[in-house]
LUMDO-635682 format. One record per atom (N, C-alpha, C, O): residue number from 1; atom name; x negated, y, z. Coordinates in Angstrom, 2 decimals. Layout:
BEGIN
    nr   atom        px        py        pz
   NUM     CA         X         Y         Z
...
This chain:
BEGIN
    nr   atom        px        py        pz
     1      N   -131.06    -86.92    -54.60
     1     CA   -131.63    -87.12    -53.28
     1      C   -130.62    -86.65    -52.24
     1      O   -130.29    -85.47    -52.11
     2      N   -130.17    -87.62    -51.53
     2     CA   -129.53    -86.96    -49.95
     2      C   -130.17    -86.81    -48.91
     2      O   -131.02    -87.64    -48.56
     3      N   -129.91    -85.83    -48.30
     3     CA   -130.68    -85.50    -47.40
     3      C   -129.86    -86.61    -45.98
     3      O   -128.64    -86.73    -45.97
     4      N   -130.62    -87.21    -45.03
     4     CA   -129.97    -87.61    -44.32
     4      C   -130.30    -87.03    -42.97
     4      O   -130.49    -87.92    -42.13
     5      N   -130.43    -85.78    -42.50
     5     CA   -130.71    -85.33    -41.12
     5      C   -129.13    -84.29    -41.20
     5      O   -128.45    -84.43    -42.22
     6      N   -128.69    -83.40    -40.24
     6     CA   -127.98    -82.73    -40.06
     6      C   -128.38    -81.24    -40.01
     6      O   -129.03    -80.66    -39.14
     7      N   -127.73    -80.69    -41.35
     7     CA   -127.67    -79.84    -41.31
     7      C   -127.09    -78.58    -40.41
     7      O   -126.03    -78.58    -39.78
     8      N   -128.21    -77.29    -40.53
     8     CA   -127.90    -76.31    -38.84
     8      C   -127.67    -74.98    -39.83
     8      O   -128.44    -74.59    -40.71
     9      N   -126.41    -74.42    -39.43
     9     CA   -125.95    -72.95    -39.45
     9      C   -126.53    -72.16    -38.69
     9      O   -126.35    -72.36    -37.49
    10      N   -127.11    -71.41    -38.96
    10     CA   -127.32    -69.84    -38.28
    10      C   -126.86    -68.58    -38.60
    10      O   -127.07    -67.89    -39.60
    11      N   -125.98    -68.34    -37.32
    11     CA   -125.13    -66.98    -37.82
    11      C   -125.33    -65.90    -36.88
    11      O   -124.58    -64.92    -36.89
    12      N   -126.55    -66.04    -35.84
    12     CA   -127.33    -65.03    -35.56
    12      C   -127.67    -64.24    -36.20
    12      O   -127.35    -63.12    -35.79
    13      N   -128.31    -64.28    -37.24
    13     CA   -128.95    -63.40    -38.07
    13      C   -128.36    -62.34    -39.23
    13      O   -128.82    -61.35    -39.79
    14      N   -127.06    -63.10    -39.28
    14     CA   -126.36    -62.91    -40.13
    14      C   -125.42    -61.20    -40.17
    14      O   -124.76    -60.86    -39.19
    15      N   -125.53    -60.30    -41.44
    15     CA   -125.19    -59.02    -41.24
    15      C   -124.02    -58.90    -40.76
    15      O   -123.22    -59.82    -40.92
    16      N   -123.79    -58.17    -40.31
    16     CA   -122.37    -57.75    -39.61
    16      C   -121.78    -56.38    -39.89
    16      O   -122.68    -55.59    -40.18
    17      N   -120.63    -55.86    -39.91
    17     CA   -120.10    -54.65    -40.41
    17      C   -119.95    -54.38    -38.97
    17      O   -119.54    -55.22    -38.17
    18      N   -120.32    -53.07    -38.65
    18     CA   -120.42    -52.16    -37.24
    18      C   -118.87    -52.07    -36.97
    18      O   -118.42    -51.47    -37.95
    19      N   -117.62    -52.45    -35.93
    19     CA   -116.50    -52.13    -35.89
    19      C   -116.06    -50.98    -35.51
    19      O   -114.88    -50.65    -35.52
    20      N   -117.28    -50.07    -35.02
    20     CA   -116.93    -49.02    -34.41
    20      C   -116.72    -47.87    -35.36
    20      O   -115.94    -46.94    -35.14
    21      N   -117.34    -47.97    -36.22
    21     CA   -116.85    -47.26    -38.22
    21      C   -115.79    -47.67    -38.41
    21      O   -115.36    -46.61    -38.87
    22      N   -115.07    -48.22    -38.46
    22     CA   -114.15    -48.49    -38.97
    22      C   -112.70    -47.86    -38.23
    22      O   -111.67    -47.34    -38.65
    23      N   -113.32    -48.27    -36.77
    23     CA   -111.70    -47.85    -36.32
    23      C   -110.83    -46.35    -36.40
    23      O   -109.69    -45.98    -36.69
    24      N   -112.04    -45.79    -35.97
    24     CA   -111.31    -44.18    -36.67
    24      C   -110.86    -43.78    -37.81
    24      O   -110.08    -42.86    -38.09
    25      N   -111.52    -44.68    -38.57
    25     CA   -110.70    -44.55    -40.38
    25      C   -109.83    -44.77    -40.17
    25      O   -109.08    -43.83    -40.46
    26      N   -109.03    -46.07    -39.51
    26     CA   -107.81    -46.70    -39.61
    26      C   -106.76    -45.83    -38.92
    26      O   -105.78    -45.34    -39.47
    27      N   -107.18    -45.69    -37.47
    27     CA   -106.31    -44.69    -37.35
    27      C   -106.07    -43.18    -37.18
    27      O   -105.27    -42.58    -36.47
    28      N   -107.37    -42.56    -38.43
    28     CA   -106.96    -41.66    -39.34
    28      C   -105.89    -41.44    -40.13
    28      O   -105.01    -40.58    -40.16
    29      N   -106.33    -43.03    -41.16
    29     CA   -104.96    -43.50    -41.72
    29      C   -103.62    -43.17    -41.58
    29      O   -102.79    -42.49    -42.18
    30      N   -103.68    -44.00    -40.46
    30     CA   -102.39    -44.75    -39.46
    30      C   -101.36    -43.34    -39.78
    30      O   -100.38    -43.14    -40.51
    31      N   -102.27    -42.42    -38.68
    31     CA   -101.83    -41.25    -38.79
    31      C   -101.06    -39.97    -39.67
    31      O   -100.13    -39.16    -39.61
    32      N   -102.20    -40.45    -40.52
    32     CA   -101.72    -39.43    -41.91
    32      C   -100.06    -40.32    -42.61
    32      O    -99.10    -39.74    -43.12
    33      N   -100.18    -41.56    -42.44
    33     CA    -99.13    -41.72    -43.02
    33      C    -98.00    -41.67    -42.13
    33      O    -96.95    -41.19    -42.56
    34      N    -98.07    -42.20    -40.61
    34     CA    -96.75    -41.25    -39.97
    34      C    -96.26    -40.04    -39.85
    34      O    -95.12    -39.74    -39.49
    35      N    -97.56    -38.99    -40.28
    35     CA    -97.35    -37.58    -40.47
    35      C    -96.10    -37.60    -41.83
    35      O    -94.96    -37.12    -41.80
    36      N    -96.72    -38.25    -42.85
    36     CA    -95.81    -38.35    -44.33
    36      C    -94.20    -38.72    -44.00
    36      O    -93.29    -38.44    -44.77
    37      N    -94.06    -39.24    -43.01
    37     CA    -92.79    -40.11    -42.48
    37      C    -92.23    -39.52    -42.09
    37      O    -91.03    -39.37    -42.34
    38      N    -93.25    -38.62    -40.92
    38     CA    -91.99    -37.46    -40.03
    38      C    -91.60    -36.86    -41.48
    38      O    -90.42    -36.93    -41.84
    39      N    -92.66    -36.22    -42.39
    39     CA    -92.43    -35.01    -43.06
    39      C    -90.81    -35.03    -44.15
    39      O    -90.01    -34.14    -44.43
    40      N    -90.87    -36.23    -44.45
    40     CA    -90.20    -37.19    -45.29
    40      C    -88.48    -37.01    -44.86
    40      O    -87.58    -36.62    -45.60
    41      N    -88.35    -37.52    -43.12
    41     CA    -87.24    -37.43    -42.45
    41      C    -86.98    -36.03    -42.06
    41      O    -85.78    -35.83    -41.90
    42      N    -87.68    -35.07    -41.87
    42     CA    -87.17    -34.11    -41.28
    42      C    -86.97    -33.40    -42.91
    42      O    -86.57    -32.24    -42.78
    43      N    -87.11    -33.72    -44.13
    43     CA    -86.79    -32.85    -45.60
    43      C    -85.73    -33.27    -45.78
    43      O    -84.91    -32.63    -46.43
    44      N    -85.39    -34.71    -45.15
    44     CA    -84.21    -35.63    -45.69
    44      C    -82.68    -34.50    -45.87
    44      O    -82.40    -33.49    -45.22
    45      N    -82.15    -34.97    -46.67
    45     CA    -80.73    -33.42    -46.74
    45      C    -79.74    -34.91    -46.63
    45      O    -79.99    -36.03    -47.08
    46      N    -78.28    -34.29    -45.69
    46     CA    -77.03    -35.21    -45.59
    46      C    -76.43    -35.88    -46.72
    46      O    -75.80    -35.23    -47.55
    47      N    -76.58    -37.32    -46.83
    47     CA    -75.84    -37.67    -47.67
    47      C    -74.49    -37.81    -47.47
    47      O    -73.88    -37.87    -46.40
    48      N    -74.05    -37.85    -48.70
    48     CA    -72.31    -37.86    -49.03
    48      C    -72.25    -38.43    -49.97
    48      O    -72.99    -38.06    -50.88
    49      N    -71.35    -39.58    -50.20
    49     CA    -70.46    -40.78    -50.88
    49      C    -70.16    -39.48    -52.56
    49      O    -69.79    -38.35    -52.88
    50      N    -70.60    -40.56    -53.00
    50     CA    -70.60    -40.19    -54.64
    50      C    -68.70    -39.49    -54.84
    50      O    -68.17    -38.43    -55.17
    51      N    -68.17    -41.22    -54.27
    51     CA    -66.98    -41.39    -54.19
    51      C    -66.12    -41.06    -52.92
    51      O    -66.67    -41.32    -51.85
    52      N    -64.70    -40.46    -52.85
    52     CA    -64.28    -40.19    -52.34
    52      C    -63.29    -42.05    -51.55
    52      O    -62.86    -43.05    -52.13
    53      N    -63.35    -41.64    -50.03
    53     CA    -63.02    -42.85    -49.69
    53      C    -61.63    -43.37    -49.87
    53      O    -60.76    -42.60    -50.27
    54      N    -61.43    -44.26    -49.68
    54     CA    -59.76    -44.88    -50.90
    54      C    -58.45    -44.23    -48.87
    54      O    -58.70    -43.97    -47.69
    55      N    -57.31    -44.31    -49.69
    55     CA    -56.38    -44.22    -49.20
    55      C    -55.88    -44.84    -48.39
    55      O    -55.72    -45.98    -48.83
    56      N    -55.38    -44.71    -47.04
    56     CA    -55.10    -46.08    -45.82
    56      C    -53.90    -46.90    -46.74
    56      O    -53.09    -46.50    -47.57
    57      N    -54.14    -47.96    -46.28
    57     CA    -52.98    -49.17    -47.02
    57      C    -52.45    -49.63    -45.58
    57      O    -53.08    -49.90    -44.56
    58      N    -50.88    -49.63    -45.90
    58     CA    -50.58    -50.31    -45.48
    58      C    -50.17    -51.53    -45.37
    58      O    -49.67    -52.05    -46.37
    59      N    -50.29    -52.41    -43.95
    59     CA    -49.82    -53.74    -44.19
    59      C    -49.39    -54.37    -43.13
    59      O    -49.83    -54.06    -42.02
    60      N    -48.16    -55.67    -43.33
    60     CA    -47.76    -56.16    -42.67
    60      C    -48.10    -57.52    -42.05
    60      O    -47.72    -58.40    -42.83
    61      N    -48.63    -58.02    -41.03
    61     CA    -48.61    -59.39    -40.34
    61      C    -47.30    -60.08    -40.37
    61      O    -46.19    -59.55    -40.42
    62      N    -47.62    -61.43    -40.33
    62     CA    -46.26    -62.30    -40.19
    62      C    -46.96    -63.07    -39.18
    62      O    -47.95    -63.81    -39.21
    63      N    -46.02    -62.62    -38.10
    63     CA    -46.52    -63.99    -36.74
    63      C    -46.08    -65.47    -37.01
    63      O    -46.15    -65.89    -38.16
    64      N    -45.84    -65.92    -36.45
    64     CA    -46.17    -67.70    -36.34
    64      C    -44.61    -67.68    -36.10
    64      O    -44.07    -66.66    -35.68
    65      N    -43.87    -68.84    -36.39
    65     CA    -42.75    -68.84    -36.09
    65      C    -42.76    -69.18    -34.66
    65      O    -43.44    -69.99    -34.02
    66      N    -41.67    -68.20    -34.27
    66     CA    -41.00    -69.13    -32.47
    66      C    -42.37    -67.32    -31.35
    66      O    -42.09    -67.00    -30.19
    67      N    -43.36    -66.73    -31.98
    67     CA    -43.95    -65.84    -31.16
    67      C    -42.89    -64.55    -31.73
    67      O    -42.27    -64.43    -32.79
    68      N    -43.01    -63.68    -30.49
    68     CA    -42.45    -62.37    -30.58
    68      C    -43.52    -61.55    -31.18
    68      O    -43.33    -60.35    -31.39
């Protein structure tokens, strides 16, 4: 059987999650994990190269013939 009239949505009625719960969780959140970030960067200790950096090389250019 098809129905042949047009079918009607109603989303009046329909439950809704309160947004105002929610937002303080988030940036509870938010928070706690930029706290972790500072905590993170300010423990951070100086790095230094495993390896020691290589030796200057020298080298020579060859200009173009006919330039000084």
């Amino acid at each position: 059987m098809i129905p042949r009239h047009q079918m009607e949505l109603d989303f009046d009625n329909s439950p809704r999650m309160p947004r105002a719960g929610r937002r303080p969780r988030r940036v509870a959140c938010a928070a706690w994990w930029f706290e972790q970030m500072h905590l993170a960067v300010e423990r951070a200790t100086a790095w230094r190269p495993a390896v020691p950096p290589p030796r200057p090389e020298q080298c020579a250019f060859t200009l173009a013939p006919g330039k000084p």
